[in-house]
C-alpha positions as CSV (number, residue, x, y, z in Angstrom):
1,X,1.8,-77.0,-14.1
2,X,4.0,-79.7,-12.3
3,X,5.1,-80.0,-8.7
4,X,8.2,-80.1,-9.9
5,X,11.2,-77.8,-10.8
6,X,14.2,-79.4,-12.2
7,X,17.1,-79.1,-11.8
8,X,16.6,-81.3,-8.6
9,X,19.4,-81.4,-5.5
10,X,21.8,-82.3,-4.9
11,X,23.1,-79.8,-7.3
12,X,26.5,-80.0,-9.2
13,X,27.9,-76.9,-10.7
14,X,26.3,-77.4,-14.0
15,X,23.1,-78.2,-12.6
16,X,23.8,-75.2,-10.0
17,X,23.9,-72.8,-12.7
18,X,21.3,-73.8,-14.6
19,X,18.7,-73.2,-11.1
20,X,20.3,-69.6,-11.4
21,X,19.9,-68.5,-15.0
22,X,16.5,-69.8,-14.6
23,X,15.3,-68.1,-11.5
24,X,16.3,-65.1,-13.7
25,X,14.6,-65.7,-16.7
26,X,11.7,-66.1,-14.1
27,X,12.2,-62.8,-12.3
28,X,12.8,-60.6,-15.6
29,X,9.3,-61.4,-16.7
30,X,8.3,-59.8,-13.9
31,X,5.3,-61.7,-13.7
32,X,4.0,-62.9,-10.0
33,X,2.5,-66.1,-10.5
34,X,4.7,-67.2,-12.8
35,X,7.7,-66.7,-10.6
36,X,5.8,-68.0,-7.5
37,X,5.4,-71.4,-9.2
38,X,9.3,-72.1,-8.6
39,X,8.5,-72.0,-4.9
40,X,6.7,-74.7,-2.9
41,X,3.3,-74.1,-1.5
42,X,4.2,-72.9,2.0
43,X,7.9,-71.2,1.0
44,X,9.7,-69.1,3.4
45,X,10.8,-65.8,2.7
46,X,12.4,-63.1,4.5
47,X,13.4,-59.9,1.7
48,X,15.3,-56.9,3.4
49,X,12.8,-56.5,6.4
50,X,9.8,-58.4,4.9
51,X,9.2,-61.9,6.3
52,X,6.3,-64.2,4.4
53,X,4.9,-67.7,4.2
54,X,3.1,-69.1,1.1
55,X,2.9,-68.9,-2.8
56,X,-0.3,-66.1,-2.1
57,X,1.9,-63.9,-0.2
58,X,4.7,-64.2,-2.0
59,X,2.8,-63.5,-5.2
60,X,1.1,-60.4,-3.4
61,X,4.6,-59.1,-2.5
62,X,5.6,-59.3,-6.0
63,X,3.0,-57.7,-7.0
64,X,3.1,-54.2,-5.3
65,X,7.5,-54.9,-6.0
66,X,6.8,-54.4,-9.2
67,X,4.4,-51.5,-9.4
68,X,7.0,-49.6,-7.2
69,X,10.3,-50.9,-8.9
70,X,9.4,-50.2,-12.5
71,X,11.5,-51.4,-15.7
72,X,13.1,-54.2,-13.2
73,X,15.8,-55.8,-14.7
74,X,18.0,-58.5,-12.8
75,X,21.1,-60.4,-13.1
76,X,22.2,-63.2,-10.7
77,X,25.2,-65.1,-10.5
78,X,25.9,-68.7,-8.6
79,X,28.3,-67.6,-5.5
80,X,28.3,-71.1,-4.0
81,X,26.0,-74.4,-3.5
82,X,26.3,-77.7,-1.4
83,X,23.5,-80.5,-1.7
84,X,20.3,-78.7,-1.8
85,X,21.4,-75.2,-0.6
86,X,22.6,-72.3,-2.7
87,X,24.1,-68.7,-2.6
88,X,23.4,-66.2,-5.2
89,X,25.0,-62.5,-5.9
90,X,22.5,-60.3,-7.5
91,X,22.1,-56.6,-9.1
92,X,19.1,-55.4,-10.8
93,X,17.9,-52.1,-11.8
94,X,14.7,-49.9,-11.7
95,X,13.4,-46.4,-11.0
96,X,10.7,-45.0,-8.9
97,X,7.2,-43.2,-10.5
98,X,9.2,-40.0,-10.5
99,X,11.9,-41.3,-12.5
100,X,14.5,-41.8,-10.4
101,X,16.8,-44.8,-11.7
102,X,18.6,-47.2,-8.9
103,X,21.1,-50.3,-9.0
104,X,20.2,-52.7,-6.2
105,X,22.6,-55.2,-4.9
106,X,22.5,-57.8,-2.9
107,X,23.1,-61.4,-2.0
108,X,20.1,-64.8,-1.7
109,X,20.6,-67.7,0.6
110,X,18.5,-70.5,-1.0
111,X,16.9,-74.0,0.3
112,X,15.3,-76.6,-2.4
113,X,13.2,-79.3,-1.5
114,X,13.9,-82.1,-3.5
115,X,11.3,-81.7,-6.2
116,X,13.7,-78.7,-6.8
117,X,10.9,-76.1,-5.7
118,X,12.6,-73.4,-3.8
119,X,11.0,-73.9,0.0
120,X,13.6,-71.0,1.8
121,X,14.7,-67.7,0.2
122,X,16.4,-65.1,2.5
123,X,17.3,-61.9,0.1
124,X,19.8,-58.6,1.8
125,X,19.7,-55.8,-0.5
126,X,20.7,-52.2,-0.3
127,X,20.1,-49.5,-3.3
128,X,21.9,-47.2,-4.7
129,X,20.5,-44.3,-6.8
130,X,22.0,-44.1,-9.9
131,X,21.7,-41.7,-13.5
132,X,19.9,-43.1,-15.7
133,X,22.9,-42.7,-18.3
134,X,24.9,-45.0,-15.8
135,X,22.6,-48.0,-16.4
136,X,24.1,-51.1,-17.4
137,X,20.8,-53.9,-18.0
138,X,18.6,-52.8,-20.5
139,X,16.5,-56.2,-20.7
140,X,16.7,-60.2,-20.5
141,X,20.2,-61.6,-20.6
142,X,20.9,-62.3,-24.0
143,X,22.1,-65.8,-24.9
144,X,26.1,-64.2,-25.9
145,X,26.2,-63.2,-22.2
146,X,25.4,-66.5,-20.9
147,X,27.2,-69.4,-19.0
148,X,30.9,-68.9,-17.5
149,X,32.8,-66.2,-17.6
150,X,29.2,-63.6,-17.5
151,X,29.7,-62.7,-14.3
152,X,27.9,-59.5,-13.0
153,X,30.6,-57.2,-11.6
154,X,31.1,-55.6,-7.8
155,X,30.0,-52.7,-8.1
């Protein structure tokens, strides 16, 4: 595996969106070390109240995400970008052991370094619990929903 991630910074839009749809091809395999190669060795994190350093740790904490959050499935979308830097809207959905579905939302301040590794990632997210009946991702993001105009919605 290579040191580096392109898209590289500075980041136009096309190049913007591209760093998005793949962090969430990454995410929606929902496999640790794969996503944890995107980020560079000593990455800084801070998720809701959770603060880490380091591909390990951020591979641990994806870890025990997913065997909490099961059936994950995420959708980002590009809010806004300048040089290296990025802002990101997300949703994604999952339900607890007891089978409880929720819809989380929340928003990603990124940082690249310029081998286009990701070396900063600050997430806010709040849940809401949801019926399972009311879900709205059901897998991947298939290739029809795509590119401009696929924006995930507010609520």
């Amino acid at each position: 595996m290579t040191d580096a991630r392109p898209p590289f910074p500075p980041f136009d839009l096309d190049s913007a969106l591209a760093k998005v749809q793949a962090a969430e091809d990454a995410w929606n395999t929902r496999d640790p070390h794969q996503v944890a190669l995107a980020y560079t060795e000593d990455s800084a994190w801070r998720n809701r109240d959770v603060v880490l350093a380091g591909r390990d740790k951020i591979v641990e904490f994806l870890t025990a995400k997913w065997e909490r959050e099961l059936d994950y499935v995420l959708r980002k979308s590009l809010w806004g970008f300048r040089g290296n830097r990025m802002t990101v809207r997300f949703q994604y959905e999952s339900h607890s052991a007891e089978g409880q579905w929720f819809r989380s939302y929340g928003n990603e301040l990124w940082e690249f370094a310029d081998n286009g590794l990701m070396r900063r990632r600050e997430a806010s997210i709040n849940d809401l619990p949801i019926n399972e009946a009311d879900r709205r991702y059901f897998g991947p993001r298939p290739e029809s929903e795509r590119g401009p105009g696929h924006d995930i919605p507010l609520d």
